[in-house]
Every structure is written in C-alpha cells, then in structure tokens.
N, C-alpha and C positions, 0 to 999 in steps of 0.2 A: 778734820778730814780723816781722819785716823783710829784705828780700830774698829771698821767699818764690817755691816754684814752683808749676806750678800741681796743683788737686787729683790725685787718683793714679787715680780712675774717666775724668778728662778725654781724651779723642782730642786727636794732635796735629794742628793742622791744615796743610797744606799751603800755603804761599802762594800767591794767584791769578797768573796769567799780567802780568810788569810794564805791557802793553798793556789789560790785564783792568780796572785801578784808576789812579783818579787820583795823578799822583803828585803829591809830598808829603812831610813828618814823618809825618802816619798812616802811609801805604805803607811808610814804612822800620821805623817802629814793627812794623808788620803781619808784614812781613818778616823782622824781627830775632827779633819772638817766636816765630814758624812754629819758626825755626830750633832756636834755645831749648828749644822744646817738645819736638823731635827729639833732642835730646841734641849737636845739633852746634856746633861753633866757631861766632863771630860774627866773621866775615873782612868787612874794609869793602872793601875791595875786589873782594871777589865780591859782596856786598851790592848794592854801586853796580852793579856790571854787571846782576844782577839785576833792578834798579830800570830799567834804561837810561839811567842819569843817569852823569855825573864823578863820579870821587871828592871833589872840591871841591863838587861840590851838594849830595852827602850830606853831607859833615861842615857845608854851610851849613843844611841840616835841622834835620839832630841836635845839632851839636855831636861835642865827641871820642867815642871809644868809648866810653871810660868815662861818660860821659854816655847814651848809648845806653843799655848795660847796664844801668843805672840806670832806665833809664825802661823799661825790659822786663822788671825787676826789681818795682818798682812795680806794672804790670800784672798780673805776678803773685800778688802781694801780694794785690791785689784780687778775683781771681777766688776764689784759695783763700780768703779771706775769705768769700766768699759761699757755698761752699761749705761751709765749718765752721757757717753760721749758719744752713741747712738744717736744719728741727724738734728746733731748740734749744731745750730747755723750761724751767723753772723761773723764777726772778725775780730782781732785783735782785744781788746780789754772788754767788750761785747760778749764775744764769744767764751770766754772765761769766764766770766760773770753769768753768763747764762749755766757754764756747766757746772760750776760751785754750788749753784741753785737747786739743778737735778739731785747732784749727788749729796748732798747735803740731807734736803729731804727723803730723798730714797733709805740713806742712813736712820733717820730719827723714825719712819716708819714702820719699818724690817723688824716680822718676827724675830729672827732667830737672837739682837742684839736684845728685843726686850727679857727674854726668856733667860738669857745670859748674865742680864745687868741686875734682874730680881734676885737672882740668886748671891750674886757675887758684885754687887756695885764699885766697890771699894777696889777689889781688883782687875776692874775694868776701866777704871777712872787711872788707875796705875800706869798700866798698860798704853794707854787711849794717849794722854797727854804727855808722857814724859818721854824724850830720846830716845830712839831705839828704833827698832826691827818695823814697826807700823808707821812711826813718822818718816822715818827713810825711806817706806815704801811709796805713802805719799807724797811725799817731796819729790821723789822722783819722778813719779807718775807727772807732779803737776808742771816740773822744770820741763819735762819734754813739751808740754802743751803751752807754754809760757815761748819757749825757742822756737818752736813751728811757724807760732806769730811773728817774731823778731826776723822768719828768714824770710817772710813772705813780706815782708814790711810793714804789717800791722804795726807792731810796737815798735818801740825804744827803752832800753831799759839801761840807767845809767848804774848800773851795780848787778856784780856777778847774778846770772839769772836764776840760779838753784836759792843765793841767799834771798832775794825774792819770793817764792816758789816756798823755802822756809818760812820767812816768814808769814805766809796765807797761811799754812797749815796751822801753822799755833795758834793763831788769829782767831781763824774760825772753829777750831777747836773749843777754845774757851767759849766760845758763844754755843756752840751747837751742843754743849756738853754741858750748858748751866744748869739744866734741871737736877743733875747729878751732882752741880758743887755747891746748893742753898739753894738756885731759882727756883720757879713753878714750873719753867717751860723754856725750850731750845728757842732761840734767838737768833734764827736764821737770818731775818732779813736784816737785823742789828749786823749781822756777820759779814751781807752781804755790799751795805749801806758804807761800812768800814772798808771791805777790800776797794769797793770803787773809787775811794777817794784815793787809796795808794795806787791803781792804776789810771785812772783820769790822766796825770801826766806823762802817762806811757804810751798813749794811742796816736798813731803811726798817721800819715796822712790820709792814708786810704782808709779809716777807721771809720768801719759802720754805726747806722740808728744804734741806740742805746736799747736797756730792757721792756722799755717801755715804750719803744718804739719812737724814742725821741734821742736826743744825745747821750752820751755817755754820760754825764753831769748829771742827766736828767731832766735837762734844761730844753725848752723849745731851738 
C-alpha cells in the first residue's frame, strides 16, 4: 500500500513561481511532487535552483534525496488514499476490503509511479517496502479506517489495531509489488484473498454482504 502515486483522474499540478511561495521544506516538498506528478526525474540540483536556494539549503530542508522521495512518496500515498475512500460503501471487513481493492489498483495503474519505477526500480522497491516515512504513512491512513469500524461496531479486533493496520500494508505490499521483485504481474486479488482471511474473524455482528455480494468468506 505504500509508495503510492497519485489518483489517475488527478491533474498534475505545476509548481508556483519560487518568488510566488514561501520558502521552505513545504516549497521543496511542493516542488518535488509538481515534478513527480509530471512523470519527471527529481534532480536536486535543479530543485534547488528552482527554489532559489543552494544545494546545501535544500538538502538542510529535506534531508538526502532519498528522504525527499520518501516524503513525496508519502504525499502520494495520501491523496490516492483519499481518493479510493470516495463512496466506499459497505461495513466493517467489507468495506476495507472493498477500499484495498480501489486503492491498490488505482496504484499499479498511475502514470506517474510507472514513469518513476522505469527509471529507478530498485529505488523504488527501497523505498516502497521497507520501514519508514511511506509505510507509516499508510498504516496510519489504514488504522484510522480499521477503528472507524471497531467504534461503529463493525469489527472486533483482538490485537492492537495499528499492529493490524501494519500488518495489511506489508502484506499487500509484497503482492501488489511482485512484478518489481521476479513476478510478471501485481497480485492484487492474491493480496486481497489474503487480507480477508485475517479479517473474516473480525466482523462485528452488524457486518455487511461481502465483495461479491455474498458473505465476507465469500460463502452464500
């Protein structure tokens, strides 16, 4: 779920004029994603120039590139996030299931990540899978959507809800990101097929039809 681009309806936006905004980490942020969105390299060097600042002020911003990417990654993460959660309907391990689905595929489809992953796969698989700045982004995103259910009574969830919430992300991570480590092809519904079996036990008594319109098991 992580290291994600943004939705595929989204416009990419243009950065403001470096005089236009205060500078800053937002501004470079601002600027790194503009880029991002367009499909193009993130050069710190023209970054900085862009900004009107040294190369030394930006890296005192941001931190190294990879730090950058990371957090423009994240941003990512985010939007598509809110986007997949766009008249999400159903309940409890249903509706989660359902929104994994969106966002998942909304991810493996998105310009801006193919344009990003040709270039630099290796540091995008870095990035993607491993601790840090985009899996916390996601985890968080998805513990809030996991406790929404739990207050509403959908779920039950017998172990802290974020460890939960963790573990989805790395889950579907390794699936949706197989073409990138040996597969042919993202493994969405492998991904999705797997979360439902660690939520099956979670659904709340009020827990709606399943994805298919039948149980959460997928059973009549």
């Amino acid at each position: 779920m992580s290291g994600i681009p943004v939705p595929p309806d989204a416009p990419a936006r243009r950065p403001p004029a470096p005089s236009a905004r205060p500078p800053g980490p937002a501004a470079a942020l601002d600027a790194a994603s503009a880029h991002y969105l367009r499909g193009e390299q993130i050069d710190m060097s023209a970054l900085a120039a862009e900004l009107g600042v040294g190369r030394a002020t930006l890296y005192r911003w941001v931190g190294s590139r990879e730090q950058l990417l990371g957090a423009v990654l994240a941003e990512m993460t985010e939007r598509t996030y809110r986007f997949a959660t766009r008249d999400v309907g159903g309940a409890g391990p249903d509706r989660i299931l359902m929104l994994l689905d969106r966002f998942m595929h909304a991810v493996v489809e998105a310009e801006p990540l193919k344009a990003f992953t040709e270039r630099e796969p290796r540091l995008f698989i870095r990035l993607a899978t491993m601790p840090g700045t985009i899996e916390d982004r996601a985890t968080e995103l998805l513990t809030r959507e996991l406790q929404a259910e739990i207050d509403r009574g959908e779920m039950r969830v017998p172990l802290p809800t974020r460890t939960l919430a963790q573990a989805i992300v790395r889950l579907s991570d390794s699936f949706m990101y197989a073409h990138y480590l040996g597969g042919n092809r993202p493994e969405i519904d492998q991904a999705l097929e797997v979360v439902e079996l660690l939520l099956r036990p979670c659904a709340g008594a009020r827990a709606g039809a399943g994805r298919n319109g039948r149980g959460i098991s997928g059973t009549a």
